[in-house]
C-alpha positions in Angstrom: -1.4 -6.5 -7.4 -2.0 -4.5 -4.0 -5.1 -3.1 -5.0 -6.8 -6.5 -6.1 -6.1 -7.3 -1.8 -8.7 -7.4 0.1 -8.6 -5.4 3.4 -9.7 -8.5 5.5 -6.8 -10.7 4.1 -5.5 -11.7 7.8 -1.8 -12.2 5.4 -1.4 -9.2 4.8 2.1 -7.2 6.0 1.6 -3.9 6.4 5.0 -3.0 6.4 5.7 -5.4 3.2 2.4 -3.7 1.4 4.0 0.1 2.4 7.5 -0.8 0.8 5.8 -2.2 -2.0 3.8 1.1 -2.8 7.0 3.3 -1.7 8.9 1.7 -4.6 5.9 2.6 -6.8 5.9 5.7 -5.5 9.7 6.2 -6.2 9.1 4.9 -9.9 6.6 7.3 -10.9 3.8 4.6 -10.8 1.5 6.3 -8.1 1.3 9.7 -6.9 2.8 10.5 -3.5 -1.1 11.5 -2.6 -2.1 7.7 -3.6 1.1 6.6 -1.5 -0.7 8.2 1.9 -3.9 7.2 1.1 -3.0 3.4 0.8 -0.4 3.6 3.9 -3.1 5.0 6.5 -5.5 2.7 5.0 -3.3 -0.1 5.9 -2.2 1.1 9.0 -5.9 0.7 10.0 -6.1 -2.7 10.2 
């Protein structure tokens, strides 16, 4: 699950991670609020 990642996992794909939580996002799963959150937090890295 994305949120059990941690944010120093070298593996990560940022762009995999965001289409994972847009399709979230698109299902009703997480708030389009939570979808921004998690993007800019990944596009920190």
């Amino acid at each position: 699950m994305i949120k059990n990642r941690r944010k120093n996992d070298k593996n990560i794909d940022p762009a995999k991670e965001i289409k994972e939580l847009n399709d979230l996002k698109n299902q009703g799963i997480i708030t389009e609020k939570e979808f921004e959150a998690k993007k800019r937090q990944l596009l920190d890295l």
